[in-house]
N, CA, C and O of each residue as an XYZ file, in Angstrom:
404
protein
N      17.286     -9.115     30.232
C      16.282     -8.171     29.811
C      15.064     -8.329     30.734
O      14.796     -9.481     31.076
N      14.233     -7.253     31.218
C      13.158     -7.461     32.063
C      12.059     -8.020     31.204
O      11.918     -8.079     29.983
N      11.118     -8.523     32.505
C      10.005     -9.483     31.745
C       9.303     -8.246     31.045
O       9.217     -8.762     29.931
N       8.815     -7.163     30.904
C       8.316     -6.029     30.381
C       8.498     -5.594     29.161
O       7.530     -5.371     28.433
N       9.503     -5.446     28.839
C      10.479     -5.448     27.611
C      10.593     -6.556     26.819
O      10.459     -6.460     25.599
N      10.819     -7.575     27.349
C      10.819     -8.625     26.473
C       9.255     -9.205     25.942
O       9.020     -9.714     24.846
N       8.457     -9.008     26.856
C       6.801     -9.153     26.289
C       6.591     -7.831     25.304
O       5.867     -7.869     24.309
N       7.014     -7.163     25.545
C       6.790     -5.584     24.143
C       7.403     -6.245     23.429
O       6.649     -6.695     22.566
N       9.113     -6.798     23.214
C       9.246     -6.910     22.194
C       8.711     -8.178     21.325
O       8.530     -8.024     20.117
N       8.504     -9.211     21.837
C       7.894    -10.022     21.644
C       6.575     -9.803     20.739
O       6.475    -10.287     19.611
N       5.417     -8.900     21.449
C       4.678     -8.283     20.674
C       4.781     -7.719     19.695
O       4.232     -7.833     18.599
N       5.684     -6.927     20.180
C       5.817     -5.981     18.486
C       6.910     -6.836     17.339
O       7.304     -6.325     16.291
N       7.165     -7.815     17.672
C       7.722     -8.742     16.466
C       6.575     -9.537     15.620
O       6.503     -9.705     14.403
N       5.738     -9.955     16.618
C       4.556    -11.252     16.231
C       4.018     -9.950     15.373
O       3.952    -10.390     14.225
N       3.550     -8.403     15.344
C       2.764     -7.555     14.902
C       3.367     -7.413     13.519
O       2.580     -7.471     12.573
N       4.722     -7.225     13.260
C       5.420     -6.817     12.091
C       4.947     -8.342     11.279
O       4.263     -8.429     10.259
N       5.613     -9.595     12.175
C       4.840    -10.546     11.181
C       4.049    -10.833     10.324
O       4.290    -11.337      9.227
N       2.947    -10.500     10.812
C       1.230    -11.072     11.329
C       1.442     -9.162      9.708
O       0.988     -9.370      8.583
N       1.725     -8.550      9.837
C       1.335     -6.885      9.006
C       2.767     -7.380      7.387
O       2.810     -6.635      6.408
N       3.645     -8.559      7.468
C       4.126     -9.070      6.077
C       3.209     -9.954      5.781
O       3.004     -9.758      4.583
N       2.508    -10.832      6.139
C       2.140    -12.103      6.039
C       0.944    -12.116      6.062
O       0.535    -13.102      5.448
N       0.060    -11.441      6.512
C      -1.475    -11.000      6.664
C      -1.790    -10.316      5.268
O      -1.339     -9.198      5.022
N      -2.753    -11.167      4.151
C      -3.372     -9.835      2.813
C      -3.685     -8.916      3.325
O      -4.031     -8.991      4.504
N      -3.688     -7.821      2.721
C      -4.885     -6.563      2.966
C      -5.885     -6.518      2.242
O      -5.853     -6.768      1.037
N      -7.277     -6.074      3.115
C      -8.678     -6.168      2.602
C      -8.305     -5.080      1.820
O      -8.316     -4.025      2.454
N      -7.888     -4.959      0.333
C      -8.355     -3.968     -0.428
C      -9.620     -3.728     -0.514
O      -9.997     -2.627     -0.111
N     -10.329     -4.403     -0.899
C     -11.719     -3.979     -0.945
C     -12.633     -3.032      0.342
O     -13.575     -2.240      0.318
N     -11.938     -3.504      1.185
C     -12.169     -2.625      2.674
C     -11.555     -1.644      2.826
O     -11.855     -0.816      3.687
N     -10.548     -1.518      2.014
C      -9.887     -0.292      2.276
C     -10.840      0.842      1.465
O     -11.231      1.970      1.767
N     -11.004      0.040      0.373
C     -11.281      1.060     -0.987
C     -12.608      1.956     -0.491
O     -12.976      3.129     -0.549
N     -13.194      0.425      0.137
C     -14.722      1.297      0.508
C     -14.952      2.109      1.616
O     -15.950      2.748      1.949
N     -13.821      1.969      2.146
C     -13.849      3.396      3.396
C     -13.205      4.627      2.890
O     -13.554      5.657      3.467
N     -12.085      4.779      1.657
C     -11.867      5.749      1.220
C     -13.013      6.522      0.675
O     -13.497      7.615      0.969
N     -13.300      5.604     -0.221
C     -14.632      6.252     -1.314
C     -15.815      6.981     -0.633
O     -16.403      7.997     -1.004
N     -16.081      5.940      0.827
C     -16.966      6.577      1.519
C     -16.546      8.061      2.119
O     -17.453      8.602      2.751
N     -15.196      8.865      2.007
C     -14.976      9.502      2.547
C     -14.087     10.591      1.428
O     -13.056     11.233      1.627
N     -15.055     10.475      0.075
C     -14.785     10.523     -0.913
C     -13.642     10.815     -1.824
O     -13.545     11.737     -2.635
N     -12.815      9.890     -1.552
C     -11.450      9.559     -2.698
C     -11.716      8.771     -3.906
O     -12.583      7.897     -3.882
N     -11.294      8.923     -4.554
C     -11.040      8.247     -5.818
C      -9.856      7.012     -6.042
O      -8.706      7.361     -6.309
N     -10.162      5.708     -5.931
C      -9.243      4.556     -5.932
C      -8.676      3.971     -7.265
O      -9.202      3.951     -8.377
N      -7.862      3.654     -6.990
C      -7.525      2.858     -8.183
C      -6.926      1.638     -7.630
O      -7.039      1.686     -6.405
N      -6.305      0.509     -8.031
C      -5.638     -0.614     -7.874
C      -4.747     -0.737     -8.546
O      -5.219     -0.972     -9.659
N      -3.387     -0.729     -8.617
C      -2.542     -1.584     -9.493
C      -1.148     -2.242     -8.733
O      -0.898     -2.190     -7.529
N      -0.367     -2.840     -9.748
C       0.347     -3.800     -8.494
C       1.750     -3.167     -8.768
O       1.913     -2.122     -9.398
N       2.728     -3.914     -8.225
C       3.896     -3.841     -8.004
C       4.484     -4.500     -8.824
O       3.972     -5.493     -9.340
N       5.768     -4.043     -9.127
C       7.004     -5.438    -10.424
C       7.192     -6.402     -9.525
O       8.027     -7.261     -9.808
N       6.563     -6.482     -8.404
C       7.138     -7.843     -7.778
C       5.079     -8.585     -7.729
O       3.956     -8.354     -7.282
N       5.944     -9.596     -8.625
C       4.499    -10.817     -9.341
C       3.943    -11.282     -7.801
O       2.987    -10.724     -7.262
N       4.596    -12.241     -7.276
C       3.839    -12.187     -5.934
C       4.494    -11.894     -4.143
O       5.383    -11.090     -3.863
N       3.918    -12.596     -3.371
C       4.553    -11.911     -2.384
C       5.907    -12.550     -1.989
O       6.759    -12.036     -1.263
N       5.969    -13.998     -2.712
C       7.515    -14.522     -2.399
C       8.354    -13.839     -3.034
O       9.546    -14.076     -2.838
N       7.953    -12.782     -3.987
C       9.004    -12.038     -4.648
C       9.672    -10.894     -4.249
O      10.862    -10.597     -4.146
N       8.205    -10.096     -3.971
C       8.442     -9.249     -2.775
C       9.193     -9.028     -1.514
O       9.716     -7.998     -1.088
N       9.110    -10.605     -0.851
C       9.587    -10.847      0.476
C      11.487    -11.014     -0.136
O      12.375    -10.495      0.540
N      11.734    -11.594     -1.117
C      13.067    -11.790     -1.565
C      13.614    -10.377     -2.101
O      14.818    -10.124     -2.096
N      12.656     -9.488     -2.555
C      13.278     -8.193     -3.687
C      12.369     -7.401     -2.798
O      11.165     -7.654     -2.831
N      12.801     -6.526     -2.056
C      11.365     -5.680     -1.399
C      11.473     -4.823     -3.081
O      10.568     -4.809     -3.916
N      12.740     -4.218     -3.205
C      12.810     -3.093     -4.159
C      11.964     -3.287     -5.057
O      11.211     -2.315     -5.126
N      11.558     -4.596     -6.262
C      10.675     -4.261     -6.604
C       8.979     -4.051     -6.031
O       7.983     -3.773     -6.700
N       9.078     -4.244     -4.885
C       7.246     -4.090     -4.095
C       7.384     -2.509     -4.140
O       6.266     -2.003     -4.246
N       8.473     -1.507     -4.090
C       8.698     -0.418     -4.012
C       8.055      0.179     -6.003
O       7.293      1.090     -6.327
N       8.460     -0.370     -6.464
C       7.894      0.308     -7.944
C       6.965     -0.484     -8.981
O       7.043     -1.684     -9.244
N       5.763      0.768     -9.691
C       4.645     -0.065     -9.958
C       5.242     -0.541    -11.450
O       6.262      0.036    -11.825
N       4.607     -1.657    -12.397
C       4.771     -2.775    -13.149
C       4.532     -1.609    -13.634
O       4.091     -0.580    -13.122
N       5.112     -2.065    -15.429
C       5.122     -1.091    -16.294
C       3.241     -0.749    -16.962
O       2.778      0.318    -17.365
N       2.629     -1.968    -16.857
C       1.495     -1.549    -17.087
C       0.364     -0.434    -16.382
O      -0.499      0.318    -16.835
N       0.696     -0.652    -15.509
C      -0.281     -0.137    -14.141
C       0.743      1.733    -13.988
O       0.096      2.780    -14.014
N       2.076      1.732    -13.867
C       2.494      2.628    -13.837
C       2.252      3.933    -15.448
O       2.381      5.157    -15.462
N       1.970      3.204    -16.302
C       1.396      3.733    -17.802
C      -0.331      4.681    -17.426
O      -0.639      5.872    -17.369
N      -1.208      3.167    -17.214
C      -2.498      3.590    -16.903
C      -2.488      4.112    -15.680
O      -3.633      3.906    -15.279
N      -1.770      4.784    -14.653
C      -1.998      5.919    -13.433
C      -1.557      6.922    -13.912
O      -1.869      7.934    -13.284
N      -0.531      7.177    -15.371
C       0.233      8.297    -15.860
C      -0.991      9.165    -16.685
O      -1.146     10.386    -16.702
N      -1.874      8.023    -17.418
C      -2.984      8.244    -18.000
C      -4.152      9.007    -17.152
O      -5.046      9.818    -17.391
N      -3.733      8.419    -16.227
C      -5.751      8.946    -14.969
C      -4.852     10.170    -14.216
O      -5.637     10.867    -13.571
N      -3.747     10.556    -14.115
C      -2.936     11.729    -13.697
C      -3.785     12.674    -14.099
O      -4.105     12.477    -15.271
N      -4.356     13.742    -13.569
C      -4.760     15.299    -14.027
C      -3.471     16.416    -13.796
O      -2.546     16.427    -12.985
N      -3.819     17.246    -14.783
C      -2.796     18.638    -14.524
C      -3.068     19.198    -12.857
O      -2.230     19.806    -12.190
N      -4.015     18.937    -12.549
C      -4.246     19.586    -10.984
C      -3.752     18.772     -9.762
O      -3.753     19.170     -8.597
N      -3.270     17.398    -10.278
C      -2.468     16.432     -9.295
C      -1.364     17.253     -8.549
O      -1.386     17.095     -7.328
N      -0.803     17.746     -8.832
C       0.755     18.468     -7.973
C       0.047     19.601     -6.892
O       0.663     19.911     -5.872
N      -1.351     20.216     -7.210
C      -2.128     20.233     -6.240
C      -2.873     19.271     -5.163
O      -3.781     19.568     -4.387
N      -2.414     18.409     -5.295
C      -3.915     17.715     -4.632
C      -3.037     16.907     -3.454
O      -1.815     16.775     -3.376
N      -4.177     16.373     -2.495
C      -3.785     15.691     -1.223
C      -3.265     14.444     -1.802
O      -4.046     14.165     -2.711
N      -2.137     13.356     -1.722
C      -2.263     11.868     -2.358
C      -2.088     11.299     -0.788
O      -1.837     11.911      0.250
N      -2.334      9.813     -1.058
C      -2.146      9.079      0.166
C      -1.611      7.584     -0.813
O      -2.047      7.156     -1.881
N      -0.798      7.207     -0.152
C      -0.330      5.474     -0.621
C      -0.253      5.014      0.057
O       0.564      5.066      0.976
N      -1.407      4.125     -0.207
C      -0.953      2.753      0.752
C      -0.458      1.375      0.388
O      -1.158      0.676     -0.345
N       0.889      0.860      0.921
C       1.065     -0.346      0.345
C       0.340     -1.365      0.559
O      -0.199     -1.210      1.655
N       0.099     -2.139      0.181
C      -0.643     -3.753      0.240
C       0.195     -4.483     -0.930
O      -0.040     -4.454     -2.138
N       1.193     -5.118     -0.275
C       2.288     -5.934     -1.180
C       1.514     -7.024     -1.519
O       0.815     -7.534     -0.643
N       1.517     -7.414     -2.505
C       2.638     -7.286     -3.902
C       1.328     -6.038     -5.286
O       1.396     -5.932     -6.511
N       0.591     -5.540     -4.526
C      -0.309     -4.967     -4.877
C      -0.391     -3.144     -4.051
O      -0.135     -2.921     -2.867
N      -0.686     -2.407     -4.781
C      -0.487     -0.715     -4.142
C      -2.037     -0.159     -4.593
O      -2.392     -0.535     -5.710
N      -2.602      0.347     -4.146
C      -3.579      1.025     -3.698
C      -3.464      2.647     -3.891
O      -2.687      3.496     -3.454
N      -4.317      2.667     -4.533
C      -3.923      4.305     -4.896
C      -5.282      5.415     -5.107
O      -6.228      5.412     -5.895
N      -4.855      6.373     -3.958
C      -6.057      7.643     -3.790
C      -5.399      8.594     -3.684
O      -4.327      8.858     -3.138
N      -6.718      9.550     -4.724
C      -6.346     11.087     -4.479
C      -7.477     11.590     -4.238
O      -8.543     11.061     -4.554
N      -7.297     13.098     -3.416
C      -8.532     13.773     -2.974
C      -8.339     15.046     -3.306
O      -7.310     15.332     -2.695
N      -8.804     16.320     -4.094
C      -8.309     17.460     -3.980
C      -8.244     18.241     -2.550
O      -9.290     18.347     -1.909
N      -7.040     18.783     -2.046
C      -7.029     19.345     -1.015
C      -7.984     20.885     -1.470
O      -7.986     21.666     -2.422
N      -8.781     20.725     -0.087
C      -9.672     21.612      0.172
C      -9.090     23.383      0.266
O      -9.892     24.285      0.511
């Protein structure tokens, strides 16, 4: 393999790492949404922490029965209108909506 290729891939392995294994600043996230006015919420995933996650992605894929209840609750009838964005932050999900303009 050329030295070129193998330094990309190299890179882009240490990156995928460094993006499982690295927290995410929720709080940094939240406050650049809000500043750009979304509405946040927090709730987590059925997977308790991230060794669980890393073993079961499937549950980092769906929210805990509590958190999935109280987002069913903050749901409006005008949601199936609106812009959503998700972002994961395992073992924890992050959640904004904005009405599309």
């Amino acid at each position: 393999m050329p030295t070129k290729e193998l330094l990309s891939f190299g890179l882009a392995h240490a990156q995928a790492r460094d993006a499982v294994h690295i927290q995410l600043d929720t709080a940094s996230l939240a406050a650049r949404l809000q500043a750009l006015g979304c509405e946040t919420l927090t709730v987590r995933s059925a997977a308790s922490d991230r060794a669980t996650y890393l073993l079961r992605p499937d549950l980092g894929r769906r929210l805990n029965t509590e958190d999935a209840t109280l987002l069913a609750a903050r749901a409006r009838p005008r949601a199936v209108t609106s812009c959503w964005w998700w972002v994961m932050a395992c073992p924890r999900w992050r959640w904004s909506a904005r009405p599309c303009p």
